[in-house]
PyMOL Python script that loads the backbone (N, CA, C, O; Angstrom):
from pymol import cmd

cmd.read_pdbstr("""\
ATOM      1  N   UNK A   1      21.648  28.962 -12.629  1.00  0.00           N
ATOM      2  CA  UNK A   1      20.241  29.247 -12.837  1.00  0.00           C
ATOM      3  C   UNK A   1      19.678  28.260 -13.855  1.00  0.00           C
ATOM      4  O   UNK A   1      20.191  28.062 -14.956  1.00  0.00           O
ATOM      5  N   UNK A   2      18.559  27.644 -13.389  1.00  0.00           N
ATOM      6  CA  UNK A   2      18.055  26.997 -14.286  1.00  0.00           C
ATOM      7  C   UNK A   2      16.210  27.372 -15.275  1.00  0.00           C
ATOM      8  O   UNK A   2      15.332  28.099 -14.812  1.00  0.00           O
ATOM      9  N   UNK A   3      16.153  26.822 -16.263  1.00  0.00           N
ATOM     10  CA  UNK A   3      15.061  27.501 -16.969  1.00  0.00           C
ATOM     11  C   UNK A   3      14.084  26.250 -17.014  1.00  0.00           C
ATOM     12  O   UNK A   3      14.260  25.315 -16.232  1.00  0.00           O
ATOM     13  N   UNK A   4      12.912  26.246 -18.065  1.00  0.00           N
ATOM     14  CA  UNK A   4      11.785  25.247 -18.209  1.00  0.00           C
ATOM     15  C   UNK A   4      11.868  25.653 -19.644  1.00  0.00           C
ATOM     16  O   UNK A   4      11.984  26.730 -20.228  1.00  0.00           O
ATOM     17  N   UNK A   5      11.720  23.798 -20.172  1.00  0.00           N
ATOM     18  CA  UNK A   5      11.798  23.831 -21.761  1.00  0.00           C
ATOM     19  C   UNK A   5      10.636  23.057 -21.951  1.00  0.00           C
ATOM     20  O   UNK A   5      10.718  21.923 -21.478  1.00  0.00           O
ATOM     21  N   UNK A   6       9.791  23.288 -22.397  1.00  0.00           N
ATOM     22  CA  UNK A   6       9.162  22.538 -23.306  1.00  0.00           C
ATOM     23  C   UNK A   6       9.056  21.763 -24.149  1.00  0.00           C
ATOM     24  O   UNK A   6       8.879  22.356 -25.213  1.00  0.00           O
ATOM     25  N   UNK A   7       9.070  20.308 -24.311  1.00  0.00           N
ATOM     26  CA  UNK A   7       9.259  19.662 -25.631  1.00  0.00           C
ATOM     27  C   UNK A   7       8.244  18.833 -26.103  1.00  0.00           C
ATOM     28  O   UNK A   7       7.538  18.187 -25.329  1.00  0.00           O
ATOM     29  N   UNK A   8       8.085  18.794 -27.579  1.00  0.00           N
ATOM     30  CA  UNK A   8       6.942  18.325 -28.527  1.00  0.00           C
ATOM     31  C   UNK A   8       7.934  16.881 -29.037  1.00  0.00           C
ATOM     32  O   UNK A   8       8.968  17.015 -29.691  1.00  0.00           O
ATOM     33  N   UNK A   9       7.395  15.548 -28.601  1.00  0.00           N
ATOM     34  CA  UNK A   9       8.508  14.468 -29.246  1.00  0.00           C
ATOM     35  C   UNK A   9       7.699  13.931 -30.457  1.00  0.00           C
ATOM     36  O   UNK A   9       6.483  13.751 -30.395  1.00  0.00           O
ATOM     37  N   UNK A  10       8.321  13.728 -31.378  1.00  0.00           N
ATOM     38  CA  UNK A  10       7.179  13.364 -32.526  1.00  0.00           C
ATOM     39  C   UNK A  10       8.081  12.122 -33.244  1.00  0.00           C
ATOM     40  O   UNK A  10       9.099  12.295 -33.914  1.00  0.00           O
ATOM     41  N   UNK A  11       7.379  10.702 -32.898  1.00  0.00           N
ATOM     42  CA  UNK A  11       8.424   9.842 -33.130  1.00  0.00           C
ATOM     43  C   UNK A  11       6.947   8.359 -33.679  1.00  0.00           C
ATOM     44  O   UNK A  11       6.844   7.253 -33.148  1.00  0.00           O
ATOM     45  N   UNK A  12       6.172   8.845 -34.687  1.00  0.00           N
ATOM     46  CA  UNK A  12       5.014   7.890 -34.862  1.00  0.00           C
ATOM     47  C   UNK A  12       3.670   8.735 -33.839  1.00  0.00           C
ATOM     48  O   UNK A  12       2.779   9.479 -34.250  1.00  0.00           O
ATOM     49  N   UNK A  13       3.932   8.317 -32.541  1.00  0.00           N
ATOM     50  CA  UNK A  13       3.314   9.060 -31.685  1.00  0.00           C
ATOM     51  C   UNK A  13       3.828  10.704 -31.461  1.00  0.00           C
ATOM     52  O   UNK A  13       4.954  11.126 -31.725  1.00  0.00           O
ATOM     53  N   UNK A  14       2.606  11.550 -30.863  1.00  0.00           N
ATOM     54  CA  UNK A  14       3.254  12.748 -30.123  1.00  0.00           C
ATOM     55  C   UNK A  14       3.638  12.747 -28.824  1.00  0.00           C
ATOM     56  O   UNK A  14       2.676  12.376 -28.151  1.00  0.00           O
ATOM     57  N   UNK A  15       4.668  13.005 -28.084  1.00  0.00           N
ATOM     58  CA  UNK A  15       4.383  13.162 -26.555  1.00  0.00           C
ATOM     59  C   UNK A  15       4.688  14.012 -26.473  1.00  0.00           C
ATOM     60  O   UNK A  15       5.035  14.610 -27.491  1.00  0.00           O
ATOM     61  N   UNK A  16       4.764  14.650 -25.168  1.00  0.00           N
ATOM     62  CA  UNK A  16       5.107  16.274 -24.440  1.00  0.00           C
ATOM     63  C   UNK A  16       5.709  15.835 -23.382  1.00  0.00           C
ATOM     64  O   UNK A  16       5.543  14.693 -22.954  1.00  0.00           O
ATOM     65  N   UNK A  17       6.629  16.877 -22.740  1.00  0.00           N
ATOM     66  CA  UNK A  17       6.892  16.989 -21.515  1.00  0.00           C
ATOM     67  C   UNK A  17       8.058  17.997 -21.566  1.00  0.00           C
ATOM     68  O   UNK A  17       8.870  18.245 -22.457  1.00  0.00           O
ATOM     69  N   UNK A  18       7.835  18.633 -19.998  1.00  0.00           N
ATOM     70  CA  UNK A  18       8.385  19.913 -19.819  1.00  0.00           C
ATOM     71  C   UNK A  18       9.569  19.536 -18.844  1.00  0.00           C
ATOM     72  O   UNK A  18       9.273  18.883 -17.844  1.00  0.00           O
ATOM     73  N   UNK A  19      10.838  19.881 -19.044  1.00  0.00           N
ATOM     74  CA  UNK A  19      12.275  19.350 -18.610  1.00  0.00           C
ATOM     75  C   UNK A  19      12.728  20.553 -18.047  1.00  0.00           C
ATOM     76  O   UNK A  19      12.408  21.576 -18.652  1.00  0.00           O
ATOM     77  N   UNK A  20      13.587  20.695 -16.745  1.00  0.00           N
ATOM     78  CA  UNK A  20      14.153  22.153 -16.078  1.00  0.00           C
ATOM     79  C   UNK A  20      15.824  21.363 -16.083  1.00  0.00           C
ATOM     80  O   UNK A  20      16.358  20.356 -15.618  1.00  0.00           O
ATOM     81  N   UNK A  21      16.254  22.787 -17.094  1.00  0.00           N
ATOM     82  CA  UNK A  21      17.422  22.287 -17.219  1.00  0.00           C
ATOM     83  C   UNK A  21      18.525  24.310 -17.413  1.00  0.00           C
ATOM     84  O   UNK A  21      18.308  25.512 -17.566  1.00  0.00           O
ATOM     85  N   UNK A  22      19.824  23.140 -17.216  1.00  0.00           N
ATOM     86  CA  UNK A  22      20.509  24.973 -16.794  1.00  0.00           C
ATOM     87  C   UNK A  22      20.873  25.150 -18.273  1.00  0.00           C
ATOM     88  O   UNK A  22      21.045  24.480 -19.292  1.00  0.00           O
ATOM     89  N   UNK A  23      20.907  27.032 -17.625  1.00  0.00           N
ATOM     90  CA  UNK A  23      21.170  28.142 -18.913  1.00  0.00           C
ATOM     91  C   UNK A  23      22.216  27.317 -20.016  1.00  0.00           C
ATOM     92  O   UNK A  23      21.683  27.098 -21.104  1.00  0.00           O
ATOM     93  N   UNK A  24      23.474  26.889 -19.885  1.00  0.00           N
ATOM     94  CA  UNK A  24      23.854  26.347 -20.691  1.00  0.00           C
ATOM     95  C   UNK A  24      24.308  25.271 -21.055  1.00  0.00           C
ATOM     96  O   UNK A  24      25.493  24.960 -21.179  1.00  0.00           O
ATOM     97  N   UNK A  25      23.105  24.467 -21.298  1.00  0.00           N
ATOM     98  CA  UNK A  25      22.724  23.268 -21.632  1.00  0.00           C
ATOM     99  C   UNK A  25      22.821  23.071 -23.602  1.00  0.00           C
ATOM    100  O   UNK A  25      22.533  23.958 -24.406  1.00  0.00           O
ATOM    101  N   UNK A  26      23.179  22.028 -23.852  1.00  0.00           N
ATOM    102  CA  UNK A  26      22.830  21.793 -25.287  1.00  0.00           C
ATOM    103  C   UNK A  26      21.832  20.785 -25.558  1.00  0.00           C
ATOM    104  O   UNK A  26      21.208  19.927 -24.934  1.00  0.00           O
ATOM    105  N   UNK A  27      21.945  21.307 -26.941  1.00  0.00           N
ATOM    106  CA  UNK A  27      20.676  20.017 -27.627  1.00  0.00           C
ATOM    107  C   UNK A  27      20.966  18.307 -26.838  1.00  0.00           C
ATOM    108  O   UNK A  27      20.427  17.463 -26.122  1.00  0.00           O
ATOM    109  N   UNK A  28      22.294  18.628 -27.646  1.00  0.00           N
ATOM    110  CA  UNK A  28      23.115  17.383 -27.582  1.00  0.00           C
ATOM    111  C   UNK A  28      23.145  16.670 -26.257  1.00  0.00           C
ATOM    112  O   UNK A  28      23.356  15.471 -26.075  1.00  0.00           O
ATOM    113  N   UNK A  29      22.849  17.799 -25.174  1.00  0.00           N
ATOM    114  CA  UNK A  29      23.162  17.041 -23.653  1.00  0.00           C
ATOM    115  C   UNK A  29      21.843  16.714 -23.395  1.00  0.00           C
ATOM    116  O   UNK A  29      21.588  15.630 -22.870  1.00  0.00           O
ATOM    117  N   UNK A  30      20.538  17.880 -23.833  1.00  0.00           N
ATOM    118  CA  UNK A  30      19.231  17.088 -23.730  1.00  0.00           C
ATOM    119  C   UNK A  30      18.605  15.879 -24.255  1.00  0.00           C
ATOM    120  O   UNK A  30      17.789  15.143 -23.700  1.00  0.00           O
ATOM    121  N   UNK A  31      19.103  15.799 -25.372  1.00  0.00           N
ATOM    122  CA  UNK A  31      18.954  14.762 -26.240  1.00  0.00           C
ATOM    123  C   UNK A  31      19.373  13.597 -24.346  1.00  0.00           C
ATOM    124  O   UNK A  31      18.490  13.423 -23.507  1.00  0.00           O
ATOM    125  N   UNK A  32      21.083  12.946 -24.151  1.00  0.00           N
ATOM    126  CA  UNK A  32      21.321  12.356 -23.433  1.00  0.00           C
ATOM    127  C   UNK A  32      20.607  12.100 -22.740  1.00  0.00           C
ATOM    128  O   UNK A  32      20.002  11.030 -22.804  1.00  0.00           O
ATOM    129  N   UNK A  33      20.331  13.337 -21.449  1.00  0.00           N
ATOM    130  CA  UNK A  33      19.640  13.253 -20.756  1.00  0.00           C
ATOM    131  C   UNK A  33      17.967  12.673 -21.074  1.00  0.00           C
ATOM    132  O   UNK A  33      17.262  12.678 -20.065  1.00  0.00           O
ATOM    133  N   UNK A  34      17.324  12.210 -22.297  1.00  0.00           N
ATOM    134  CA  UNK A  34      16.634  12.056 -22.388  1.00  0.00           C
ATOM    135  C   UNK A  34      16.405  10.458 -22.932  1.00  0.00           C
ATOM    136  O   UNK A  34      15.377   9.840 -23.210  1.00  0.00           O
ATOM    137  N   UNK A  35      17.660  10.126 -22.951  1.00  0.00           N
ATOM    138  CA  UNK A  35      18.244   8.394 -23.882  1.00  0.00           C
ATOM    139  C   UNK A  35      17.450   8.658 -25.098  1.00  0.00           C
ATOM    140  O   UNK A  35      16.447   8.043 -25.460  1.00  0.00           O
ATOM    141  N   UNK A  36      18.119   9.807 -25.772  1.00  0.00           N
ATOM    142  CA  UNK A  36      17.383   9.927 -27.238  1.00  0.00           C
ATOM    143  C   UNK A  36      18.631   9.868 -27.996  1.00  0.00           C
ATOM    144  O   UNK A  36      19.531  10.528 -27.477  1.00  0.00           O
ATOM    145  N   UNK A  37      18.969   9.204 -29.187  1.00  0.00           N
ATOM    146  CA  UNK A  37      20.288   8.606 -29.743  1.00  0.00           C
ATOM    147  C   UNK A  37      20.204   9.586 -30.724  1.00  0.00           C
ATOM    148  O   UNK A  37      19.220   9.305 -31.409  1.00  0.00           O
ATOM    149  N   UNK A  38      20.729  10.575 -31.130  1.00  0.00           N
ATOM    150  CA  UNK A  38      20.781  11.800 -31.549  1.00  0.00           C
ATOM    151  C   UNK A  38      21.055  11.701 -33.048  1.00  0.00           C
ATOM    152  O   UNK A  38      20.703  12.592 -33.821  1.00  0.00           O
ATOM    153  N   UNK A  39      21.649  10.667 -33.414  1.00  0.00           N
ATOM    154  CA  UNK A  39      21.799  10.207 -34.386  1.00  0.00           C
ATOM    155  C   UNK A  39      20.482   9.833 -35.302  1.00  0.00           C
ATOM    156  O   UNK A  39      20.536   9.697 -36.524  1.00  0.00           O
ATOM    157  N   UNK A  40      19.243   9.683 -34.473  1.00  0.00           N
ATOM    158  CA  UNK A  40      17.999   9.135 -34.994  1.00  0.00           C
ATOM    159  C   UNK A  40      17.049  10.223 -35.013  1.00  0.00           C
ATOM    160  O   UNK A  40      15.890   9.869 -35.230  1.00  0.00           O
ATOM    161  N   UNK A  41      17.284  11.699 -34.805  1.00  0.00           N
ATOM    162  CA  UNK A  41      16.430  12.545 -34.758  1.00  0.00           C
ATOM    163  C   UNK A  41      16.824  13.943 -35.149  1.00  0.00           C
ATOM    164  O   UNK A  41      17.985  14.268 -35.398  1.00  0.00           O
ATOM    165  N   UNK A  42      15.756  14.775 -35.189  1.00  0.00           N
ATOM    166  CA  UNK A  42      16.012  16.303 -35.961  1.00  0.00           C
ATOM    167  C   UNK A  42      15.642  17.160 -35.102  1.00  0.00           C
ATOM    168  O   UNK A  42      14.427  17.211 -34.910  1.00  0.00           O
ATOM    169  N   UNK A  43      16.392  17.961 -34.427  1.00  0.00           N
ATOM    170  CA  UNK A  43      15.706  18.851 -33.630  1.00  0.00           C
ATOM    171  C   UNK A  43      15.031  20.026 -33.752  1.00  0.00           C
ATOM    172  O   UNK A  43      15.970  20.814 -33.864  1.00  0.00           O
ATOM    173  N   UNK A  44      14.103  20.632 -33.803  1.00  0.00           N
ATOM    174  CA  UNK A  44      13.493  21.829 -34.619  1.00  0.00           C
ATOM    175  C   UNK A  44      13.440  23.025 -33.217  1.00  0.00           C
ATOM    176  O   UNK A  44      12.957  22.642 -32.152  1.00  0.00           O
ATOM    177  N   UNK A  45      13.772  23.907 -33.304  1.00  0.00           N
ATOM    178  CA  UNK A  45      13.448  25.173 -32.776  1.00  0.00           C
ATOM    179  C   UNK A  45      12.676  26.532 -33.172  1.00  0.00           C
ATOM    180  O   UNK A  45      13.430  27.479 -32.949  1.00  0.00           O
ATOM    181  N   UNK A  46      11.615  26.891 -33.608  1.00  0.00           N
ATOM    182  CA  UNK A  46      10.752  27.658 -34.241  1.00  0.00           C
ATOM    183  C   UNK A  46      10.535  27.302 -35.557  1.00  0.00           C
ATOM    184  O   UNK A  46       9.891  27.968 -36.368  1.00  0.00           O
ATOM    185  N   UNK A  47      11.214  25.984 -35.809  1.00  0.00           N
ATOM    186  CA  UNK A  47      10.564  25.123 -37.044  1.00  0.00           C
ATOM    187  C   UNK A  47      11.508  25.088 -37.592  1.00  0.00           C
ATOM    188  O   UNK A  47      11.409  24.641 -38.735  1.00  0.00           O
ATOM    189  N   UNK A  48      12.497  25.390 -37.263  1.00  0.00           N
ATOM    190  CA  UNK A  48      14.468  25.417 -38.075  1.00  0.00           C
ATOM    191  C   UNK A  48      15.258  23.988 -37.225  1.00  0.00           C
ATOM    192  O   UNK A  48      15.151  23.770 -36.018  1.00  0.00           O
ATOM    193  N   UNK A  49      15.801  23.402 -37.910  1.00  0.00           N
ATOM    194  CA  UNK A  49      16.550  22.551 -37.534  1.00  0.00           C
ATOM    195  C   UNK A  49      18.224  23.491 -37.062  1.00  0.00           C
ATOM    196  O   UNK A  49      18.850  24.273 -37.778  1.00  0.00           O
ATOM    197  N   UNK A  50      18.656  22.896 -35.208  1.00  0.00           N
ATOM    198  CA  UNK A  50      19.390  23.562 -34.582  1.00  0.00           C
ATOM    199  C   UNK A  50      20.810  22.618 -34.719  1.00  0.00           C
ATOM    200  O   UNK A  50      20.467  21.441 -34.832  1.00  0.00           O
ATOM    201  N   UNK A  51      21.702  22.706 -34.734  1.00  0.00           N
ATOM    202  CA  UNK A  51      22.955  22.282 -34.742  1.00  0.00           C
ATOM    203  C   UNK A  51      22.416  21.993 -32.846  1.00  0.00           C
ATOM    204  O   UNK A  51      21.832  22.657 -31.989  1.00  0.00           O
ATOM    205  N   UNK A  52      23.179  20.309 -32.962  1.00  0.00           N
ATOM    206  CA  UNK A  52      22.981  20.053 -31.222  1.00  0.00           C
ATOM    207  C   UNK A  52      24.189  20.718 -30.342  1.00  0.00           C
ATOM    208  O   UNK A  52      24.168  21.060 -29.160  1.00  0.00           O
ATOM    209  N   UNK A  53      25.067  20.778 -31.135  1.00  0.00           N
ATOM    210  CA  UNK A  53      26.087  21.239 -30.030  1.00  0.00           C
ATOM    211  C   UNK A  53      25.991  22.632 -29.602  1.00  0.00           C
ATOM    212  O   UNK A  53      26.587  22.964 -28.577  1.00  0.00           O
ATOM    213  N   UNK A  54      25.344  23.447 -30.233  1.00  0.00           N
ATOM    214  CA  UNK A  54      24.316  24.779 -30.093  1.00  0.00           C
ATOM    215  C   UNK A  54      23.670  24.663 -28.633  1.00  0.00           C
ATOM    216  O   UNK A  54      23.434  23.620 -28.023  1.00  0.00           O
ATOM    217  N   UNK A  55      23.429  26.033 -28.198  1.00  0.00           N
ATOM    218  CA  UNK A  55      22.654  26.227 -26.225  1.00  0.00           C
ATOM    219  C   UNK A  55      21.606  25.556 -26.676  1.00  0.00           C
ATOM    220  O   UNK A  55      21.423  24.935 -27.723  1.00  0.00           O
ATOM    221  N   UNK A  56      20.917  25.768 -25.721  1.00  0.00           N
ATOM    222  CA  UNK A  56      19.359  25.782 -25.658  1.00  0.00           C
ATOM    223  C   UNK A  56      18.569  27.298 -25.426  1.00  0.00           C
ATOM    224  O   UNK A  56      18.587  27.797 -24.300  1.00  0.00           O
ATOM    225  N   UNK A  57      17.946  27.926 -26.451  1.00  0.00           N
ATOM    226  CA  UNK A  57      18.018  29.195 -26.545  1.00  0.00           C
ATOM    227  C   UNK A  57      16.457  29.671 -25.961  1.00  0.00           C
ATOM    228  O   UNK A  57      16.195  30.535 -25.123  1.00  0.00           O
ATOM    229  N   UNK A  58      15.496  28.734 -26.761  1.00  0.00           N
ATOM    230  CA  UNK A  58      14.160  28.493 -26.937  1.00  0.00           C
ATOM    231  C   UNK A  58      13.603  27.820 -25.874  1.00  0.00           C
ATOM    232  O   UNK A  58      14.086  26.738 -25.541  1.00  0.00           O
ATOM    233  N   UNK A  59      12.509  28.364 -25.194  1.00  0.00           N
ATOM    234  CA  UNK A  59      11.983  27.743 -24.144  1.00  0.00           C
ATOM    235  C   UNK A  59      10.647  26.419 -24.878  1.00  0.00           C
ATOM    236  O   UNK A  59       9.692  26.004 -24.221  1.00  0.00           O
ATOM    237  N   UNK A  60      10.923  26.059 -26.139  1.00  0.00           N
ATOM    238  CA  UNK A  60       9.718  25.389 -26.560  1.00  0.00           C
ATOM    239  C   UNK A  60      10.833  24.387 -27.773  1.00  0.00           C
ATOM    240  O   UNK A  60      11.711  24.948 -28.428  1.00  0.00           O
ATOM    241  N   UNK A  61      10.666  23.478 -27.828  1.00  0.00           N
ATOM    242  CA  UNK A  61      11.527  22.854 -29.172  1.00  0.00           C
ATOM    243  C   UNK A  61      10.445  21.347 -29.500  1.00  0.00           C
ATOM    244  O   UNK A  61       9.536  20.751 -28.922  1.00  0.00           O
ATOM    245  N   UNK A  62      10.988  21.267 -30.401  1.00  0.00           N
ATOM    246  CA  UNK A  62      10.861  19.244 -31.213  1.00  0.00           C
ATOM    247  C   UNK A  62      11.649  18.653 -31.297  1.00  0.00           C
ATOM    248  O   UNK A  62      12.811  19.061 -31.313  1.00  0.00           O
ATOM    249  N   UNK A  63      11.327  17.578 -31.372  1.00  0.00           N
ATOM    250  CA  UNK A  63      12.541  16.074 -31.858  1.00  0.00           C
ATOM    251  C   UNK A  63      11.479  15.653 -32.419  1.00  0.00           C
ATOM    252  O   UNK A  63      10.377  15.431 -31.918  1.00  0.00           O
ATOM    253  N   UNK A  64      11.871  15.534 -33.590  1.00  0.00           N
ATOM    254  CA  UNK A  64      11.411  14.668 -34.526  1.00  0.00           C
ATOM    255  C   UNK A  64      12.128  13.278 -34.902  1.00  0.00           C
ATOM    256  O   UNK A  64      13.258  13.424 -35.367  1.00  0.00           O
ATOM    257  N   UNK A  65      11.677  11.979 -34.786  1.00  0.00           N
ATOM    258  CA  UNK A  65      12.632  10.741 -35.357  1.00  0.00           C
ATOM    259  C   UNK A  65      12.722  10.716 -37.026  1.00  0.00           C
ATOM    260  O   UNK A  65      11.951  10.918 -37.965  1.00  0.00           O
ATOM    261  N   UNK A  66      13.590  10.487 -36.909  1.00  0.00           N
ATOM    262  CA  UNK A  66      14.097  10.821 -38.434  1.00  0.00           C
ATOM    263  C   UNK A  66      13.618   8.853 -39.227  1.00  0.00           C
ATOM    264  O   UNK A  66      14.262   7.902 -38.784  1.00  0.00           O
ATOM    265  N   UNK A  67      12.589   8.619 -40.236  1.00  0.00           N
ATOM    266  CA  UNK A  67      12.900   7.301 -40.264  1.00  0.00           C
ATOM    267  C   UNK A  67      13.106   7.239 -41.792  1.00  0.00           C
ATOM    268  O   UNK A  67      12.916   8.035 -42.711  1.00  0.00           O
ATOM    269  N   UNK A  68      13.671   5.698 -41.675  1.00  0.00           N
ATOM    270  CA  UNK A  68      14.704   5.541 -42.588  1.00  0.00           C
ATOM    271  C   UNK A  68      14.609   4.298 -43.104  1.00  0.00           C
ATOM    272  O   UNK A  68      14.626   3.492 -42.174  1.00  0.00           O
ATOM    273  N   UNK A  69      14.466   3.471 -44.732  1.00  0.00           N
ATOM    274  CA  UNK A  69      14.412   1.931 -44.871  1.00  0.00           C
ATOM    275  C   UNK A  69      14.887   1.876 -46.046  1.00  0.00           C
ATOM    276  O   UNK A  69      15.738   2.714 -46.342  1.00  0.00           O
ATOM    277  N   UNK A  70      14.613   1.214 -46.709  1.00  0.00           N
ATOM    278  CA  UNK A  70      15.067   0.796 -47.536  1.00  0.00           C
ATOM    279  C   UNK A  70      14.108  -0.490 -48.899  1.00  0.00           C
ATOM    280  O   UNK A  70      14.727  -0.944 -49.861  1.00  0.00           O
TER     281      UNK A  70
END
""", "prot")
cmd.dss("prot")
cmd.show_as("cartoon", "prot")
cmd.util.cbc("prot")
cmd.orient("prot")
């Protein structure tokens, strides 16, 4: 069975888009599936940052890019 997630990408710009993906799916595999380097971002779920290897619980989430200089 598969569900509809919602996602808010917030990386400089905002984008959206809504992804159908199965019940137990992770951050970590959406992230992939999305060529988002997981390493470069924060994922928020009701405004809490989720451990990726965690389901996908929430039909609504963020990625935020994490930036970084020096």
């Amino acid at each position: 069975m598969s569900k509809k997630v919602h996602i808010k990408i917030q990386a400089g710009d905002i984008s959206k888009q809504t992804v159908e993906i199965a019940e137990n799916t992770t951050y970590e595999d959406l992230l992939d599936r999305l060529k988002i380097n997981q390493e470069t971002v924060l994922v928020l779920s009701g405004g809490n940052a989720v451990p990726l290897d965690g389901t996908i619980s929430s039909n609504e989430i963020t990625i935020l890019k994490v930036v970084t200089g020096g």
